[in-house]
C-alpha positions in Angstrom: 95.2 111.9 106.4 98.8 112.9 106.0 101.6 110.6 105.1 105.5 110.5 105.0 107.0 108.3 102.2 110.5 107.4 102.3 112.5 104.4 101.0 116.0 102.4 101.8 117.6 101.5 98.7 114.5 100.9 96.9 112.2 99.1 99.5 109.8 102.1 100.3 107.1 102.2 103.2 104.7 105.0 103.9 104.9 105.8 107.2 101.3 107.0 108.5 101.0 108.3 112.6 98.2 107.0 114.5 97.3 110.3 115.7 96.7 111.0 112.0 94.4 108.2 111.1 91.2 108.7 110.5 89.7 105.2 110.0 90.8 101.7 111.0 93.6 100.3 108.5 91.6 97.6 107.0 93.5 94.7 104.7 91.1 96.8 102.1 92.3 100.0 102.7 96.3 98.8 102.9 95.9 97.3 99.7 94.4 100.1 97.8 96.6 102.9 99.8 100.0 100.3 98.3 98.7 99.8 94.8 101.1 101.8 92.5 97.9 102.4 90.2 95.2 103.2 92.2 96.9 104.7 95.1 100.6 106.2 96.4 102.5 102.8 95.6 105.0 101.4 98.8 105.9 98.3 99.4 104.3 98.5 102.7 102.8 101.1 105.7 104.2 101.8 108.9 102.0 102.8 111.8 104.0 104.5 114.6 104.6 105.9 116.8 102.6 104.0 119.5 102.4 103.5 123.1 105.2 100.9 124.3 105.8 99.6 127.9 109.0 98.0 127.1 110.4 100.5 124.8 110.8 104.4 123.8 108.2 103.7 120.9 106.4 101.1 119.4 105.6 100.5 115.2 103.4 98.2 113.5 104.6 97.0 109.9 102.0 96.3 107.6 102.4 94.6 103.8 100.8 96.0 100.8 98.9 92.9 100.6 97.1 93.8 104.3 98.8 91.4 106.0 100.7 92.3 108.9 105.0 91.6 109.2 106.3 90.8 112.4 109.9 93.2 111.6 111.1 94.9 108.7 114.7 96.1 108.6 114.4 98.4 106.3 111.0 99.3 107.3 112.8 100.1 111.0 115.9 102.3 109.5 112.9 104.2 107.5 110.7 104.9 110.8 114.0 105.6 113.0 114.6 108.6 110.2 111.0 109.6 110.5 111.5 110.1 114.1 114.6 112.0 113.6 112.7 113.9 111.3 110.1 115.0 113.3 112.2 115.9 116.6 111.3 113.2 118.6 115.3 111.2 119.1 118.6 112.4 118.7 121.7 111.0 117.4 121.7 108.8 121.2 120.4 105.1 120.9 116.5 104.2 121.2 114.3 101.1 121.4 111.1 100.4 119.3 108.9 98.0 120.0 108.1 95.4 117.5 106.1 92.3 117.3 108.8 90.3 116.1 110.9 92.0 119.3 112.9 95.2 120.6 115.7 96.7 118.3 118.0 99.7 119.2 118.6 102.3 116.6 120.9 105.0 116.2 120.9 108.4 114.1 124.0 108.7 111.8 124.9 111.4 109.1 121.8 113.3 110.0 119.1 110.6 109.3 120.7 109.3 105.9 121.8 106.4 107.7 120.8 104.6 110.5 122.2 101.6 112.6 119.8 99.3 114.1 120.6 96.6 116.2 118.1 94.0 115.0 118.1 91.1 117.5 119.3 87.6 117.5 119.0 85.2 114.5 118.1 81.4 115.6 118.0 78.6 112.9 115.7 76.1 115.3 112.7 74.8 113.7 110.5 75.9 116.2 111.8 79.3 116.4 111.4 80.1 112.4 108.8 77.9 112.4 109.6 75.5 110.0 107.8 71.9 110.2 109.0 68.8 108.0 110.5 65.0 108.4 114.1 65.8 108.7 114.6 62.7 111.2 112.8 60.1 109.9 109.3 61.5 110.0 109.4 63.1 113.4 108.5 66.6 113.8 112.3 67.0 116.5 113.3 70.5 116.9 116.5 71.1 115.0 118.6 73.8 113.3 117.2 74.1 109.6 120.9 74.0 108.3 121.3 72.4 104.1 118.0 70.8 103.8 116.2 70.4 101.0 113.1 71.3 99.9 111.5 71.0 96.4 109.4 73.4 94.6 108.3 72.7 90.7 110.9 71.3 88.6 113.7 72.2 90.8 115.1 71.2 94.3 117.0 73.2 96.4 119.2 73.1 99.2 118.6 75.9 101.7 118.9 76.9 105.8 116.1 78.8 107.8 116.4 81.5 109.9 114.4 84.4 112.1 115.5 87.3 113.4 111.6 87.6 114.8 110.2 87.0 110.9 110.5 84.2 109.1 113.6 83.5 106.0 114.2 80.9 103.9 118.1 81.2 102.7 118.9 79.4 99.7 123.0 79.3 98.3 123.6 79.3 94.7 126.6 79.6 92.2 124.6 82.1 90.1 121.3 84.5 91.1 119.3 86.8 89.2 116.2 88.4 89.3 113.8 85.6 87.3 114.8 82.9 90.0 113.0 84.8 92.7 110.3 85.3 90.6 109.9 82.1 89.6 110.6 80.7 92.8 110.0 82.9 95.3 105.7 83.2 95.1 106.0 79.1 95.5 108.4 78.9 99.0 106.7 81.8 100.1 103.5 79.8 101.0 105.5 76.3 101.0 104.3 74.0 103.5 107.4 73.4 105.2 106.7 77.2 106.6 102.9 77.2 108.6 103.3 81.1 108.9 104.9 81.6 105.1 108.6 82.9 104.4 110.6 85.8 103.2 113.2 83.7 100.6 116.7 84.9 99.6 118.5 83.5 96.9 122.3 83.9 98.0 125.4 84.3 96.4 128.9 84.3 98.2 131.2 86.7 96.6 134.1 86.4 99.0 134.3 86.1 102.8 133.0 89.7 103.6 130.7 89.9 100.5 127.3 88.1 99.7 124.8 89.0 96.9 120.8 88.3 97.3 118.3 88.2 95.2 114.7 88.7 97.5 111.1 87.3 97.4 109.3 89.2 100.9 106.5 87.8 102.1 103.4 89.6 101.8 105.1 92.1 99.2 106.8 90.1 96.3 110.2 91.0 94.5 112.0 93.6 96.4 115.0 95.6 95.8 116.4 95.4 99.4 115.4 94.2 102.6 117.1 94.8 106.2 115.9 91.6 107.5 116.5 89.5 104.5 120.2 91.0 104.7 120.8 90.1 108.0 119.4 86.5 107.9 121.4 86.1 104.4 124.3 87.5 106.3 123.9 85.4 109.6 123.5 82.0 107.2 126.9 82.7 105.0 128.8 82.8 108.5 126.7 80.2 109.6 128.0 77.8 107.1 131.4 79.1 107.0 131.5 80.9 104.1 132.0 84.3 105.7 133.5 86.4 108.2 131.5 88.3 110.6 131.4 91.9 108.9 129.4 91.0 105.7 128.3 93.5 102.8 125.2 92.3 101.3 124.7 93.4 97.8 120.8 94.1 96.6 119.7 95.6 93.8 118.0 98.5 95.5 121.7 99.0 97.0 124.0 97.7 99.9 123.6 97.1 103.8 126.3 96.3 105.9 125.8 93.3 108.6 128.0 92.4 111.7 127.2 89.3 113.0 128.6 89.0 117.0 129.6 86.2 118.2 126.3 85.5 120.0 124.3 85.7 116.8 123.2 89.4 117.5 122.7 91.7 114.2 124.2 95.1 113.6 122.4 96.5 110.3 123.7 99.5 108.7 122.2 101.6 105.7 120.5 104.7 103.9 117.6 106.2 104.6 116.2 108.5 101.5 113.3 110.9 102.3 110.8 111.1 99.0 107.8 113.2 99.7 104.8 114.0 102.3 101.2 114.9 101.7 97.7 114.0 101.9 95.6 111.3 101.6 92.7 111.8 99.6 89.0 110.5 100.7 88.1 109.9 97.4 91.0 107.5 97.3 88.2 105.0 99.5 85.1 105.6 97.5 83.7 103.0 94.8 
């Protein structure tokens, strides 16, 4: 079964088409095809391209713990390359099909980097979800903006957010990568979140420059994210701390985020190709 692995600053996906699958993608089988010991290693699989009604193409993101992940950022700029790649877009605009909703992407400097055009952030509980007593014990739709929500020893304050998957955003003076681990496993299946939640720690460099540190559901620490950049992105201008054209600093890397006035995402950043090949059978047996 043949696979393409490529990665964006450090978040790497394999990216499997369904014509070349030769058994259902079991939770089991993700897992094991993921694991960096026992099988390639990726932080996820994409399966595409698939038949679409409402777009040119349609992908389906998978983690590396079987679960499945309603968008991907970087997961999107990786499969846009593969694409480009294999013939089937030019440098012109095209729509895929996600479950967390339609994005646009478009070809730059011959696949390295690609633009996608990720959707609208909303910050209302019911969008995110996010469930709680922010009002008194009632369960009111409301923009998830400085709450705060305790975990352990600590309590922070943070803001929610989708772009069609779920983020928890939380602002600090100081990040580094130990907070996420420590903290990040714990708000990931918090149960202010009923479908879990991608968590950036956040840290406001200047009005056009943020730095995260990133806990992705379904996949642990990462090194970069595309979605976790623009919801990062999208709550520093939320709150005023930022202009609209927003660096975010990872440490996979950097991304580049507009955020329009209507709360629509540009995402810009690299695509790196890293090898193809062949799944092995005997990757499956006992």
């Amino acid at each position: 079964m043949k696979f393409y692995k490529y990665h964006a600053l450090g978040n790497d996906y394999l990216v499997i088409n369904p014509q070349d699958l030769l058994f259902p993608l079991t939770p089991e089988k993700i897992k094991t095809i993921c694991h960096r010991n026992f099988g390639i290693g990726s932080d996820g699989i994409l399966l595409g391209p698939l038949a679409s009604e409402t777009a040119q193409f349609a992908l389906r993101i998978f983690n590396p713990d079987g679960s499945e992940a309603e968008k991907s950022g970087n997961g999107l700029r990786i499969f846009s390359r593969y694409l480009w790649d294999r013939g089937l877009v030019s440098e012109e605009s095209f729509s895929i099909e996600t479950v967390g909703g339609l994005v646009q992407s478009v070809i730059q400097d011959a696949g390295k980097t690609v633009q996608v055009e990720m959707g609208k952030v909303s910050f209302w509980s019911n969008d995110i979800p996010v469930v709680g007593d922010a009002y008194g014990g009632l369960h009111l739709r409301r923009e998830v903006i400085e709450e705060k929500i305790s975990v352990s020893d600590e309590t922070f304050t943070f803001c929610a957010a989708t772009i069609g998957n779920p983020h928890c955003v939380i602002p600090l003076a100081e990040i580094k990568p130990a907070i996420a681990k420590q903290y990040g496993p714990i708000l990931e299946v918090h149960p202010l979140f009923p479908n879990r939640t991608n968590v950036q720690f956040m840290k406001v460099l200047n009005r056009n420059t943020i730095q995260i540190e990133i806990w992705e559901r379904g996949a642990g620490y990462t090194l970069a994210s595309g979605s976790s950049s623009s919801a990062a992105a999208a709550v520093a201008h939320k709150l005023g701390l930022c202009d609209s054209s927003i660096t975010v600093q990872m440490p996979g890397g950097e991304i580049l985020i507009q955020v329009n006035d209507d709360l629509t995402i540009s995402m810009t950043g690299s695509v790196t190709k890293v090898a193809e090949g062949e799944l092995s059978a005997e990757l499956f047996t006992d």
